[in-house]
VEXDREN-2710 file (C-alpha; in Angstrom, 1 decimal):
% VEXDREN-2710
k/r/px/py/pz
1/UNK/244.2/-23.8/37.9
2/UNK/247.4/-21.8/38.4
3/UNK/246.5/-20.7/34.4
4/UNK/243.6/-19.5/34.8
5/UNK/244.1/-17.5/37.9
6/UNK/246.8/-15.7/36.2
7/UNK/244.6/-15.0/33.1
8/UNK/241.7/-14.3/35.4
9/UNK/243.7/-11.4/36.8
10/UNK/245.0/-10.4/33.5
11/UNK/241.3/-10.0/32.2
12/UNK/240.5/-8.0/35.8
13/UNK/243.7/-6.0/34.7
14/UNK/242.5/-5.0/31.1
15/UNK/239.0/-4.3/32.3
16/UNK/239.8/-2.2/35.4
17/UNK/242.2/-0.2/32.9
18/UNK/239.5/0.3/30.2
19/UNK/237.3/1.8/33.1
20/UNK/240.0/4.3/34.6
21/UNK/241.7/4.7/30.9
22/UNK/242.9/8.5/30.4
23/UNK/241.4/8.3/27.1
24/UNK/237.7/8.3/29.4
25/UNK/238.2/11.9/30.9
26/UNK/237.9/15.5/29.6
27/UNK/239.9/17.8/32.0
28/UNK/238.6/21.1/31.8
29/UNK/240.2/24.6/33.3
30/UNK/237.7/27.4/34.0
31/UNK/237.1/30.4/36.1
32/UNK/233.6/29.7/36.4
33/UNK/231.6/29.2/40.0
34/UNK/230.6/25.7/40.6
35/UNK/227.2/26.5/40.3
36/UNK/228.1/26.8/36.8
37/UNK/230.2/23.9/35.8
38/UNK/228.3/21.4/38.2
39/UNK/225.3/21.7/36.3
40/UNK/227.2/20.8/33.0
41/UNK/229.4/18.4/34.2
42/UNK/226.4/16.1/35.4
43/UNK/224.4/17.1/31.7
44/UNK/226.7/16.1/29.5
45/UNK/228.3/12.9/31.6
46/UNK/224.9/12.1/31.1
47/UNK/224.7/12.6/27.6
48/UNK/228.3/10.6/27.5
49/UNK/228.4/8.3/30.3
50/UNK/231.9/7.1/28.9
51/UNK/233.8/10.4/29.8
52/UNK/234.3/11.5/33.3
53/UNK/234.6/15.0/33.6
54/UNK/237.4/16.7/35.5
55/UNK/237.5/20.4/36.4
56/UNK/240.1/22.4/37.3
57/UNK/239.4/25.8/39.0
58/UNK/241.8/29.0/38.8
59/UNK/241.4/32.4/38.2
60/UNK/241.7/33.6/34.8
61/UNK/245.7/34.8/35.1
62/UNK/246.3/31.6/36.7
63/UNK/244.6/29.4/34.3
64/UNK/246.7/31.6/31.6
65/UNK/250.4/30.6/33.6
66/UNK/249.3/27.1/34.1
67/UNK/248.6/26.5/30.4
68/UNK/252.3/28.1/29.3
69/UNK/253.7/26.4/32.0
70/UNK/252.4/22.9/30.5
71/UNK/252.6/23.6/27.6
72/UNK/255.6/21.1/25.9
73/UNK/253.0/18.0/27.9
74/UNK/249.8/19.7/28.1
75/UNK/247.2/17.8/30.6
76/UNK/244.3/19.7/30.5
77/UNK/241.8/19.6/27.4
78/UNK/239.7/23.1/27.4
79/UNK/240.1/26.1/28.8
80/UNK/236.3/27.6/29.4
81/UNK/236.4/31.5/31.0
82/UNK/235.1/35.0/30.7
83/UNK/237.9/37.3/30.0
84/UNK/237.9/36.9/26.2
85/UNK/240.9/38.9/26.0
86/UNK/242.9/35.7/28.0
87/UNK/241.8/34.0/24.8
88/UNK/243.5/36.2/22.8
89/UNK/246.5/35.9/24.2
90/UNK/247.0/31.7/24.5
91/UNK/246.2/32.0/21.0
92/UNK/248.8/34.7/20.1
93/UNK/251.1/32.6/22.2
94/UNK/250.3/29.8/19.7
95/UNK/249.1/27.6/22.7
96/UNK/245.3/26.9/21.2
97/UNK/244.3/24.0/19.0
98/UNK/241.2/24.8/16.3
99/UNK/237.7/23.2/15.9
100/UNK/235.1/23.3/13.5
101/UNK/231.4/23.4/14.9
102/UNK/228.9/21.2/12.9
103/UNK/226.9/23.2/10.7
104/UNK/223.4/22.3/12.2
105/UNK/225.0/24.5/15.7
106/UNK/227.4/27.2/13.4
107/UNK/224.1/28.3/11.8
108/UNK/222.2/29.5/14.9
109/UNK/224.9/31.5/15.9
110/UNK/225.2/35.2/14.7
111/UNK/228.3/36.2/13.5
112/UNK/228.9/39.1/16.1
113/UNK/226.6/40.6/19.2
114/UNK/226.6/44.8/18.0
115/UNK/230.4/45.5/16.6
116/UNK/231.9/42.4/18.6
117/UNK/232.6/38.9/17.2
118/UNK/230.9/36.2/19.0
119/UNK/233.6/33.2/17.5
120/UNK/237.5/33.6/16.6
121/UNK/237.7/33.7/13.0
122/UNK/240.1/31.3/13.1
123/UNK/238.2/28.8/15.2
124/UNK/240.5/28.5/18.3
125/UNK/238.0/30.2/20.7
126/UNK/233.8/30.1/20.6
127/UNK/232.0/31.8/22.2
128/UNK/228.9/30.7/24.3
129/UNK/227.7/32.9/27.0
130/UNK/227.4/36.6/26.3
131/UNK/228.3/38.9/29.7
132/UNK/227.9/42.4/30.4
133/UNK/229.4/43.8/33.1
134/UNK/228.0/46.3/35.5
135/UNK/226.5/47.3/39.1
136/UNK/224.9/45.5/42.1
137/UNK/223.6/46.3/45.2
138/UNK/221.8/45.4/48.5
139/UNK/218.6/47.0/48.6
140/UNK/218.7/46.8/52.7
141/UNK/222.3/48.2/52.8
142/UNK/221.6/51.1/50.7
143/UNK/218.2/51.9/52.6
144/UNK/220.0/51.7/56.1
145/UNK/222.5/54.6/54.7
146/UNK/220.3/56.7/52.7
147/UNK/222.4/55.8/49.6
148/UNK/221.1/56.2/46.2
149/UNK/221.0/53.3/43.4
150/UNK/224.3/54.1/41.2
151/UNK/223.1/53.9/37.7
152/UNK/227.1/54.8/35.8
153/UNK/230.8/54.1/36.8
154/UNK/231.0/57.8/37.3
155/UNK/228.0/57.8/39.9
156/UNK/230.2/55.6/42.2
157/UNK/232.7/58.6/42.4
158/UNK/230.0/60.5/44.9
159/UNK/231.6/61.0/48.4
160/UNK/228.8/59.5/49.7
161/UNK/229.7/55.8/48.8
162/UNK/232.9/56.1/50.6
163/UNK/233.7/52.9/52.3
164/UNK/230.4/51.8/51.2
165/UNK/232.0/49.8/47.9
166/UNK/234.3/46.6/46.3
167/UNK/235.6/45.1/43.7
168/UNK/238.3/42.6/42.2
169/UNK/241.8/43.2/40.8
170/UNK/241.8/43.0/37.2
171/UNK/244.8/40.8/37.8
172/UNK/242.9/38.5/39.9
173/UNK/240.1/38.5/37.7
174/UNK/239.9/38.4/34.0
175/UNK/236.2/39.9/34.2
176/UNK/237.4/42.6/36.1
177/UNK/240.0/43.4/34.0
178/UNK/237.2/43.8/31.1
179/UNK/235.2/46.2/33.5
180/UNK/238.4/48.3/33.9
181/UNK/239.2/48.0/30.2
182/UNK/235.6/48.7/28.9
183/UNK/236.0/51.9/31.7
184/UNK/239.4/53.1/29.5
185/UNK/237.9/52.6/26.5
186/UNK/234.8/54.0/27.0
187/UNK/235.4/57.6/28.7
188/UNK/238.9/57.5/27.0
189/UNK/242.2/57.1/28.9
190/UNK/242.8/59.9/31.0
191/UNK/239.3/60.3/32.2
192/UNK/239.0/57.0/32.5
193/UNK/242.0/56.7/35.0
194/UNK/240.0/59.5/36.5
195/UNK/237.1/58.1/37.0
196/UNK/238.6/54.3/38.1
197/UNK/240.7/56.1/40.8
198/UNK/238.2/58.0/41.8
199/UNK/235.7/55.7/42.7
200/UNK/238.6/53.3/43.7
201/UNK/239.2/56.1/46.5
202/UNK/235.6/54.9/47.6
203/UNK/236.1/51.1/47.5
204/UNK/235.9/49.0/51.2
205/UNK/238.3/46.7/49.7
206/UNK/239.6/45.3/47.0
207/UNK/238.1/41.3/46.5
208/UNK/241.2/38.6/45.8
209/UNK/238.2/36.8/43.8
210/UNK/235.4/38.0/41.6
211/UNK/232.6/36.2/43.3
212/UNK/234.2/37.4/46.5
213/UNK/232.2/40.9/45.5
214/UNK/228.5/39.4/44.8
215/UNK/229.3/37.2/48.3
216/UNK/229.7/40.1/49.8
217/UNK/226.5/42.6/48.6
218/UNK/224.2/39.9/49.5
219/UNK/225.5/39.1/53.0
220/UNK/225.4/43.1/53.4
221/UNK/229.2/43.0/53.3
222/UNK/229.3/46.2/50.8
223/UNK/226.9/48.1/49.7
224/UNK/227.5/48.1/46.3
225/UNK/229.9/45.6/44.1
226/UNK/231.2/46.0/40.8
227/UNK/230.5/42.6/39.3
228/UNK/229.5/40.7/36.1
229/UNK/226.0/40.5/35.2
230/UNK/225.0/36.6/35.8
231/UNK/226.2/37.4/39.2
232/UNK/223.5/39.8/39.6
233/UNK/220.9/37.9/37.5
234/UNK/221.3/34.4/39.8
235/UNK/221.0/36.9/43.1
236/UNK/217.9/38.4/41.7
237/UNK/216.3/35.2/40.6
238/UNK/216.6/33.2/43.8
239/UNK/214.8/36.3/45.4
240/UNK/217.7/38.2/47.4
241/UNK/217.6/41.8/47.9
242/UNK/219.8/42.7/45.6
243/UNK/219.3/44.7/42.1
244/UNK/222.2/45.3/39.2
245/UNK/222.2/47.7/36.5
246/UNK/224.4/47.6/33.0
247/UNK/225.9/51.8/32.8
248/UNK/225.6/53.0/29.9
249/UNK/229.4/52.1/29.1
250/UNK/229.7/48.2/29.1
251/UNK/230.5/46.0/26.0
252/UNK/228.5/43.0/26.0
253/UNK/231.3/40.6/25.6
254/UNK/231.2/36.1/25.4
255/UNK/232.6/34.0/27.5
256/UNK/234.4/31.7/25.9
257/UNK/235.7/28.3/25.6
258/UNK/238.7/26.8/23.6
259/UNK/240.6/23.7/22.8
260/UNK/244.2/23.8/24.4
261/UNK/246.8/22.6/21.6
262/UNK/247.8/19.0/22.6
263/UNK/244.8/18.4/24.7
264/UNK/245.3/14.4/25.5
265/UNK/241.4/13.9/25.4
266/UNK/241.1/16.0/22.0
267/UNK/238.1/13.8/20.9
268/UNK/236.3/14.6/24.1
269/UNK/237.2/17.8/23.9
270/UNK/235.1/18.4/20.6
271/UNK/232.3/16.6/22.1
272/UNK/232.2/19.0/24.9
273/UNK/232.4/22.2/22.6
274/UNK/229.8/21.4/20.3
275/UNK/227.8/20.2/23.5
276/UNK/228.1/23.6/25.2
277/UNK/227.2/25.6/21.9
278/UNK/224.5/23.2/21.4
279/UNK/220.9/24.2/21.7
280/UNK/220.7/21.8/24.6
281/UNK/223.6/22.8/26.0
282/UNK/223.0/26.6/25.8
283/UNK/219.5/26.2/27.6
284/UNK/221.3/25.3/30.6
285/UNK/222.5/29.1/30.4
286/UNK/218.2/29.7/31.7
287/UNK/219.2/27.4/34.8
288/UNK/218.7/30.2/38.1
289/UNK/222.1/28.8/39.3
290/UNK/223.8/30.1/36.2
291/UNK/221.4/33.5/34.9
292/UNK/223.7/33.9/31.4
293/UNK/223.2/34.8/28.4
294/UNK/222.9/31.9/25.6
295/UNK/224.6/33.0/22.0
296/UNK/221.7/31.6/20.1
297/UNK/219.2/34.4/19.5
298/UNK/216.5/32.3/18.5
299/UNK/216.5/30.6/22.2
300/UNK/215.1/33.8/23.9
301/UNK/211.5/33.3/23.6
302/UNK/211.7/30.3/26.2
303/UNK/213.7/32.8/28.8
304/UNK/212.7/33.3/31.9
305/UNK/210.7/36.0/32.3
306/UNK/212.4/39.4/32.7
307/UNK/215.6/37.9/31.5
308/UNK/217.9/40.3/29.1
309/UNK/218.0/39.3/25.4
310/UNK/221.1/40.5/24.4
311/UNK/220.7/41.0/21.1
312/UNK/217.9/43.4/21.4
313/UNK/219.9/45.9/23.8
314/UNK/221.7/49.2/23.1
315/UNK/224.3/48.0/25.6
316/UNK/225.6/45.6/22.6
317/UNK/226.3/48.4/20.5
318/UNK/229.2/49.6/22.9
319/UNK/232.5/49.3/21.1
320/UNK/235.2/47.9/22.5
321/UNK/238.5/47.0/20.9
322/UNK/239.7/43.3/21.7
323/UNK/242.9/43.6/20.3
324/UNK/243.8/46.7/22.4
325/UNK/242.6/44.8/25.2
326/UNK/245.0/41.9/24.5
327/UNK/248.0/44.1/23.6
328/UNK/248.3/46.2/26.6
329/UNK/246.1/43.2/29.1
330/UNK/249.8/42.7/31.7
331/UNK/250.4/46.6/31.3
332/UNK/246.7/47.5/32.3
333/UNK/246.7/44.9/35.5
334/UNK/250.1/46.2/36.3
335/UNK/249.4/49.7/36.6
336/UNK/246.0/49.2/38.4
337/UNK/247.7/47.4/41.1
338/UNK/250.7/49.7/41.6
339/UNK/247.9/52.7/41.6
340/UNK/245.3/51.4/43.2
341/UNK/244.9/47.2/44.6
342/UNK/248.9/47.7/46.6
343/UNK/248.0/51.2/47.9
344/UNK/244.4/51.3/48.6
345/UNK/244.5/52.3/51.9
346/UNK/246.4/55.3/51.0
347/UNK/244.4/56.3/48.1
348/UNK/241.5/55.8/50.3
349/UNK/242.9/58.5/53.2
350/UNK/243.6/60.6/50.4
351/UNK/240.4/60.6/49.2
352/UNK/238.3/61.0/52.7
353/UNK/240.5/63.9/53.3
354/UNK/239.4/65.5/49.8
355/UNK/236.1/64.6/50.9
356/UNK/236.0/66.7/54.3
357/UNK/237.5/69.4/52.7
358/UNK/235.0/69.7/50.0
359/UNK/232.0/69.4/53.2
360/UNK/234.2/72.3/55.2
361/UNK/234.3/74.6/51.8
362/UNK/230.4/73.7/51.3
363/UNK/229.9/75.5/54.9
364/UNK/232.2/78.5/54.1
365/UNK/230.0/79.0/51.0
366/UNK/226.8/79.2/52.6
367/UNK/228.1/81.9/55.1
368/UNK/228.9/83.6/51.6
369/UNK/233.0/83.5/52.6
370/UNK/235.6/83.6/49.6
371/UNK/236.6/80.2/49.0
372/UNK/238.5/81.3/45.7
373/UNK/241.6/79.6/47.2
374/UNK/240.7/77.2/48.6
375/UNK/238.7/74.9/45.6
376/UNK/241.8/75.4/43.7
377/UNK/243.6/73.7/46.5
378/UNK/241.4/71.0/46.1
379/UNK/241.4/71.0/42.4
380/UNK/245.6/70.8/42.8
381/UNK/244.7/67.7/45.7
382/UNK/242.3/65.8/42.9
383/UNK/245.0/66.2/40.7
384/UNK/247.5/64.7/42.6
385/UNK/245.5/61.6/43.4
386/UNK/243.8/61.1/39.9
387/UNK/247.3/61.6/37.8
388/UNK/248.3/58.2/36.0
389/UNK/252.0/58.1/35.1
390/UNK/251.7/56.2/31.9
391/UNK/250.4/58.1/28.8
392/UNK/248.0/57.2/26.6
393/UNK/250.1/56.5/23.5
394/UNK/252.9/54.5/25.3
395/UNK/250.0/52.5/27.0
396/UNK/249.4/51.5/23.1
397/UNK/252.6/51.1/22.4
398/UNK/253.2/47.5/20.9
399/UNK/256.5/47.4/21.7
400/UNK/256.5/48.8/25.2
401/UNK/253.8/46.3/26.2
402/UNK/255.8/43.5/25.4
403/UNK/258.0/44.2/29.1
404/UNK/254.2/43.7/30.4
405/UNK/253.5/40.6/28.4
406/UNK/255.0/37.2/30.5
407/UNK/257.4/37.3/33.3
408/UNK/258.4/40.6/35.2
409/UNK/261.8/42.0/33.1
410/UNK/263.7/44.9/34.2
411/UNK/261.8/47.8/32.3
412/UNK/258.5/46.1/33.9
413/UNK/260.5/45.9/37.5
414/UNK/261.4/49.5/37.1
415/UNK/257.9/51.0/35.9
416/UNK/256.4/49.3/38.6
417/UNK/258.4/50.7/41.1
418/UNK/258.4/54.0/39.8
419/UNK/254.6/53.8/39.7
420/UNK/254.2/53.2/43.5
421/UNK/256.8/56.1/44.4
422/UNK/254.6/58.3/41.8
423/UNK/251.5/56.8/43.5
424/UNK/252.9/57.1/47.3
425/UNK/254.4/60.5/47.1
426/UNK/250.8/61.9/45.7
427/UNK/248.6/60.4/47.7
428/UNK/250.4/61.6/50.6
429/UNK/250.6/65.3/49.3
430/UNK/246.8/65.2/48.2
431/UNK/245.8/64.1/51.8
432/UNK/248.0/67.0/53.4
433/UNK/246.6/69.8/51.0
434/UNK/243.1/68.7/51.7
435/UNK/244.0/68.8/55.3
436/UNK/245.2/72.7/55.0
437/UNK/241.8/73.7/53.4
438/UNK/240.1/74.8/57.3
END
């Protein structure tokens, strides 16, 4: 009797360790809402009833730190985000394992959407959700103020929207850091800077979190939010009052999802890539919850209707240069915060100062008064307030990046404190030069 109570409990022992065995779970890091990953969690433990799915959710740049810092015992399988360029750089940093899709999913999947590839050419990334980003806003809010629907970045520049917008770090936020990327690259550096601290001087706040901007269009928070497009495409489709727009200057980029080198569930893994680029897997992209694009052209004549076929827009076309991107991605997030995210209340003052001098030199004209000095006052406080102390070609600098790359070094330590002393002493001398223009 004693025998077969022991072997009894050694059976209950093998069992029970079957059922909870590590070698049963896919652990998967992503920046992506739960809205998003709940829905294909519960599809594909469904199509695999053997793997329990576990998600772990962090911000882009965390996701990034978490995977170098367990890195020599990885124990996380996939890393599944929008900020292609974070891609870029785990697999720079060597820290990406490769896949090969089956041919029966490889085929349906173009080779690029415009000038931008949809897959890493050397397999350690796919992508499976194209995402533009662009503008939304609460029809409600912007009726109450008498504000006009922004169509480009360089709309939200307008003194009228002062206080009236928000948006993420593009430290916090890996999709931010494409908008403010896509911004550079598109209107070229200086003018980009321009135009990003220009309209920054007409941000509410600065979100920790992406979705904290959507969150707070629809509850009327803002009036208008600088967000990625499903945001706006789920809003829209569950019947809030809210609209979005892609400007004229916005890549159409994919999200993408990659196998983390060492991943203790490699098997599942696989299952779960070639599930997600699946056509099964990329109808789930049609789901209101979710509102992206699938990466499998042939999938858009069952969309919704009114949704965005990506491969039929002029936005696609929009070049945008990856591997720039990747190179100066810590410089980029650095400066932005030193300029803008740490001093936003100052650049804000600055700016409403600008603002009421421009109104008071608008009067002046209309009694037909010389104002010859004054705009170039003005002009000398706009330039204050929109000067960026990095040029262009050290920003592209390969080796200058590098200080910008990982951990905080002593040239990044020193730039960064420069930067906010560059940053500080304008802002304060643009607000008291506006101030002298009665």
């Amino acid at each position: 009797m004693k025998r077969k109570v022991v072997l009894g409990a050694l059976f209950l022992f093998l069992f029970l360790s079957v059922i909870v065995s590590p070698a049963s779970q896919l652990v998967i890091i992503t920046s992506f809402p739960k809205d998003l990953f709940e829905i294909y969690k519960r599809a594909f433990e469904a199509k695999y009833p053997q793997i329990d799915v576990v998600v772990r959710s962090k911000k882009t740049s965390a996701a990034v730190a978490y995977i170098r810092e367990t890195a020599k015992k990885p124990n996380s399988d996939l890393i599944w985000a929008s900020a292609v360029d974070a891609f870029a750089v785990l697999k720079e940093e060597g820290l990406l394992g490769t896949h090969e899709l089956p041919d029966e999913i490889g085929e349906l999947i173009p080779e690029k959407i415009g000038t931008y590839p949809i897959h890493d050419p050397d397999w350690q990334y796919f992508g499976g959700a194209l995402s533009g980003y662009g503008l939304m806003w609460n029809k409600d809010y912007l009726a109450a103020y008498r504000l006009d629907p922004p169509k480009e970045w360089s709309d939200l520049t307008d003194s009228a929207y002062h206080g009236h917008l928000a948006m993420s770090s593009p430290s916090r936020s890996g999709t931010t850091h494409l908008t403010v990327e896509a911004i550079l690259q598109g209107y070229g550096w200086e003018k980009g800077w321009e135009v990003l601290l220009s309209m920054c001087g007409n941000m509410s706040v600065i979100t920790e979190r992406s979705f904290g901007v959507p969150q707070g269009v629809i509850n009327g928070e803002f009036g208008i939010g600088v967000v990625i497009d499903f945001f706006g495409f789920s809003a829209v489709s569950s019947g809030l009052p809210v609209e979005f727009v892609y400007p004229s200057i916005t890549p159409l980029v994919p999200a993408s999802i990659g196998l983390i080198k060492g991943a203790p569930h490699e098997d599942n893994a696989r299952k779960f890539i070639n599930f997600f680029l699946s056509p099964e897997g990329q109808r789930l992209l049609f789901d209101s919850k979710i509102s992206r694009l699938p990466v499998i052209p042939t999938l858009y004549q069952d969309a919704p209707q009114g949704f965005p076929n990506p491969f039929k827009m002029k936005k696609s076309a929009t070049k945008f240069d990856v591997q720039l991107s990747q190179q100066r991605y810590g410089l980029i997030n650095s400066l932005f915060d030193q300029l803008i995210t740490f001093r936003l209340k100052d650049l804000k003052t600055a700016w409403s100062e600008i603002h009421k001098a421009e109104k008071r030199i608008e009067k002046k004209e209309s009694r037909n008064q010389d104002v010859t000095v004054l705009k170039k006052k003005i002009s000398e406080a706009k330039m204050l307030v929109m000067q960026v102390p990095v040029l262009e070609a050290e920003a592209n600098d390969l080796e200058y990046n590098q200080h910008f790359a990982k951990e905080a070094d002593k040239v990044q330590i020193q730039a960064e404190t420069e930067w906010d002393g560059i940053a500080k002493k304008n802002y304060r001398l643009a607000k008291d030069l506006a101030k002298k223009v009665k």
